[in-house]
C-alpha positions in Angstrom: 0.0 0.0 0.0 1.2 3.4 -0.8 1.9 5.7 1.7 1.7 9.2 -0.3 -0.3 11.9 1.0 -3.0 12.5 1.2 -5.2 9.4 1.8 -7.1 8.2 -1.6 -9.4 6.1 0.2 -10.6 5.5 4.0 -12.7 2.3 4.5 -15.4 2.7 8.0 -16.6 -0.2 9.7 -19.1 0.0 12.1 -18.6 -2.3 15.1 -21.1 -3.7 17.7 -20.4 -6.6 19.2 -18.1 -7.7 16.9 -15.1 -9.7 18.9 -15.5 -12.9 16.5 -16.3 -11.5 13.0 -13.7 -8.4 13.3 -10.4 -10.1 13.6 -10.8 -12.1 10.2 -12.6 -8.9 9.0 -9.4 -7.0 9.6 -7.3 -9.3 8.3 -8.8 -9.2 4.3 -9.5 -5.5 4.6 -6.0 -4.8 5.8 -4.6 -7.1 3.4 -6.8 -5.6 0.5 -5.7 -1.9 1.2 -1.3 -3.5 1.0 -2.3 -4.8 -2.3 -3.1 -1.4 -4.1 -1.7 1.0 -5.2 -3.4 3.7 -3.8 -3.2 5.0 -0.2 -5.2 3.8 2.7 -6.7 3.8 5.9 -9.0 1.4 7.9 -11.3 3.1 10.6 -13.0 0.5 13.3 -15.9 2.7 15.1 -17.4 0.6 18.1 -20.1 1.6 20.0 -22.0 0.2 22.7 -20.5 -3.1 22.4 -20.8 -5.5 25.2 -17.8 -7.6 24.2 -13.9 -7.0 23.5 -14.8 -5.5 20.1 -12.7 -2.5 21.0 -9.7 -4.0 22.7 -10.1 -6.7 19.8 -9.8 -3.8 16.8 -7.1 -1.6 19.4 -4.9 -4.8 20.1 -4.7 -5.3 15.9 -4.1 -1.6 15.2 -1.1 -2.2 17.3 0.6 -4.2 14.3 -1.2 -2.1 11.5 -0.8 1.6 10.9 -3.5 1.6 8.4 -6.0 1.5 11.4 -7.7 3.9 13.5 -10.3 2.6 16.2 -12.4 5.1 17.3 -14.9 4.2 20.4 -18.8 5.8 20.1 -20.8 5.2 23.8 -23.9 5.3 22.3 -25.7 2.8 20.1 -26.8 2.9 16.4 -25.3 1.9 13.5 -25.9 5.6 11.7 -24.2 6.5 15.0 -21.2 4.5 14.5 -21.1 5.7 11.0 -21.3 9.4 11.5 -18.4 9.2 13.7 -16.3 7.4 11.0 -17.0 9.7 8.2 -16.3 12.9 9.8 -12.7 11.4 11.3 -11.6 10.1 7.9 -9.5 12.0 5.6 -10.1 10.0 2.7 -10.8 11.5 -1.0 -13.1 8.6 -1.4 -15.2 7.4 2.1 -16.4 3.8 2.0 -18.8 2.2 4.4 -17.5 -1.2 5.0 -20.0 -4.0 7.0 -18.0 -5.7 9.9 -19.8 -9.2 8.0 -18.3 -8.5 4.5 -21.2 -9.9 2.8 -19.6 -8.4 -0.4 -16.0 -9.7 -1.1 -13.9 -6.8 -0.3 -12.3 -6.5 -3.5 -15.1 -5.1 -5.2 -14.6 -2.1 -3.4 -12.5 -0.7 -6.5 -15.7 -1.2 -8.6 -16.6 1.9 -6.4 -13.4 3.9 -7.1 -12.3 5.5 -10.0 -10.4 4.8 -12.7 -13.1 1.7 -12.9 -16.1 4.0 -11.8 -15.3 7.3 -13.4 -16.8 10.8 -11.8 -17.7 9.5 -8.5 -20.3 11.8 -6.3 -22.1 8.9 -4.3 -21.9 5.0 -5.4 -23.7 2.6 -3.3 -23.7 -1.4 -3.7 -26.9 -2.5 -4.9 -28.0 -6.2 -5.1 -30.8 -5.6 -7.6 -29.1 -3.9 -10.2 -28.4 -5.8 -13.3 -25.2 -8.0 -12.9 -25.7 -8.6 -9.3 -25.6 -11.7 -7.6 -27.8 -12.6 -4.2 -26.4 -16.1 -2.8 -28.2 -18.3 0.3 -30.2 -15.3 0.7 -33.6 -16.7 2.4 -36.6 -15.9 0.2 -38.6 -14.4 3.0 -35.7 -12.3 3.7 -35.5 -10.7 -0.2 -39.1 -10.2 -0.1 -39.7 -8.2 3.4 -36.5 -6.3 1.9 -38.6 -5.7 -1.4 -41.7 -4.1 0.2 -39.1 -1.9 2.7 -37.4 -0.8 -0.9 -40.5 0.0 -2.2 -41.2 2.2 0.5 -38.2 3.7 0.2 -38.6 4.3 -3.7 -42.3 6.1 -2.5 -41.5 8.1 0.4 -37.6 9.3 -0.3 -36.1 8.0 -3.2 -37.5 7.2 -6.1 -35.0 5.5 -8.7 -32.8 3.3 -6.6 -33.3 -0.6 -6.1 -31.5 -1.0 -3.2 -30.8 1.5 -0.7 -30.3 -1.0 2.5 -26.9 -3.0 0.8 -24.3 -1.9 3.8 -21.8 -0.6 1.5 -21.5 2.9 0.1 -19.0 5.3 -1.3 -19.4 9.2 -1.0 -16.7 11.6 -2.0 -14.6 13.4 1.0 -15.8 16.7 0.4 -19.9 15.6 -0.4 -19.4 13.3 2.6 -18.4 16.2 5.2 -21.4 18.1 3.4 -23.9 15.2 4.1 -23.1 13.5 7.3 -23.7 16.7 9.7 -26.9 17.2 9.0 -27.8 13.5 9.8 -30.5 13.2 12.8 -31.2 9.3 12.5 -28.7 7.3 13.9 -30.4 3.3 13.8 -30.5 1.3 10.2 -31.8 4.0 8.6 -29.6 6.6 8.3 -28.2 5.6 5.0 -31.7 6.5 3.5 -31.5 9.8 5.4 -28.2 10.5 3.9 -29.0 10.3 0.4 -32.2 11.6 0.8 -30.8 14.8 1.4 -27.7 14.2 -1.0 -30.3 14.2 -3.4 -32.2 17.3 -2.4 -28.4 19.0 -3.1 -28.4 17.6 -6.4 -25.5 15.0 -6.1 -25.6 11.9 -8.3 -26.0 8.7 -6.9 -25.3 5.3 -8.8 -26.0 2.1 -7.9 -22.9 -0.5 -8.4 -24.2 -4.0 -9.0 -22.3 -6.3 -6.5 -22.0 -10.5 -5.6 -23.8 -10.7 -1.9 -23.6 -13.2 0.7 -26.2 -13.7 2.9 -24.9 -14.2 6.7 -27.4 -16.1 9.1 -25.4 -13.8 11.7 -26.9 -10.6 11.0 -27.9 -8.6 13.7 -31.1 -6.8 11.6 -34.2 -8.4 13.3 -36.5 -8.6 10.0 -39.5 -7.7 12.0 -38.7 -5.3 14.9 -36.5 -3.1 12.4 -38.5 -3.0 9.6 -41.6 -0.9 12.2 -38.3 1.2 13.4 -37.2 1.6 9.8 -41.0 2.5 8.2 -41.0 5.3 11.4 -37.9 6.6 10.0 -39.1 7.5 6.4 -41.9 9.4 7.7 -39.3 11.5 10.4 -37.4 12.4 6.7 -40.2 13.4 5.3 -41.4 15.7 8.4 -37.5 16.9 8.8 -37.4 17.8 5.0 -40.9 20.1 5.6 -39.5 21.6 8.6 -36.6 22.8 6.4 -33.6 21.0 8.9 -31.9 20.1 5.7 -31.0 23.3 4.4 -28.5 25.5 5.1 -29.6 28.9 6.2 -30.0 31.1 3.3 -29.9 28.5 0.3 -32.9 26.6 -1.4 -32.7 23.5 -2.7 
């Protein structure tokens, strides 16, 4: 991995309760970042773990200076994520799942030279070329309606805004990530909601996708929390809190 300044690209993983997956997580992200030829940098964020996730990701960063852990108290993924895009210095900000349901070299199909212009590029698992594997049917399907949803109340356009990995620019991600309010599953919707108000393109990267019996979204439960959240957007956007003073969008 190169070590010119200043960093091309900073990969964020939010961590909770993530002492067993992190380690081998580490491990290919790390190894991924040595094998280009661009420079790096990996940034752990746990919060509200109840394990050794952070003395786990600190004891590792020990060995590799590619990686920052930084520690959140509170809980929420959007939380965890916030935190991680306003500490890195990247020119290109990647949101990395601790899980790596999408093989971690297909991070450069984010990047340029192989995605040219980059604003916003975010993994999609229905975009033509995509690949879905073991994923449960009832699983694809409750993800569906929640799209659809998604497509009706904030984004219309996209076929999958829930994939856990995303690319934003540096700059457009220091723009974005202040004016987030949600901080559970579905601050990702939040944050291109209003990238889209500001006129940023967003395009979806068709990706391979492994389903993991291990993840910690309860179908159910989440998608209530997550339905709640699209209609907060919506009230937030009327209420003008995503504009800056004295500019319309």
């Amino acid at each position: 991995m190169s070590t010119t300044s200043p960093v091309f690209l900073s990969i964020i993983i939010p961590a909770h309760n993530e002492e067993k997956r992190l380690p081998a997580t580490l491990q290919q992200v790390c190894g991924f970042l040595d094998r280009q030829e661009y420079s790096g940098e990996v940034l752990v964020v746990e919060n509200g773990s109840r394990d050794r996730t952070y003395e786990v990701a600190r004891d590792y960063a020990a060995d590799h200076p590619c990686l920052r852990v930084l520690r959140e108290p509170g809980r929420g993924k959007g939380l965890a994520v916030r935190a991680g895009m306003l500490a890195a210095c990247g020119q290109y900000r990647f949101i990395c799942d601790a899980d790596l349901s999408m093989p971690i070299e297909q991070v450069n199909r984010f990047l340029p030279p192989q995605l040219a212009d980059v604003e916003i590029a975010i993994a999609s698992r229905e975009s033509p070329g995509s690949v879905r594997y073991n994923e449960p049917h009832y699983r694809h399907l409750v993800g569906r309606v929640f799209n659809t949803l998604v497509r009706w109340m904030a984004l219309p356009g996209l076929r999958d805004t829930q994939a856990g990995f995303k690319c934003f620019r540096g700059d457009i991600a220091a723009e974005l990530f202040p004016l987030q309010t949600i901080m559970g599953w579905t601050f990702d919707v939040e944050v291109l909601y209003i990238a889209r108000r500001r006129g940023y393109r967003i395009v979806e990267v068709p990706i391979d996708w492994y389903f993991n019996a291990d993840s910690k979204v309860r179908v159910w439960r989440d998608s209530v929390t997550m339905f709640t959240d699209l209609l907060a957007i919506r009230r937030n956007a009327r209420r003008g809190l995503y504009e800056p003073p004295g500019e319309n969008y």
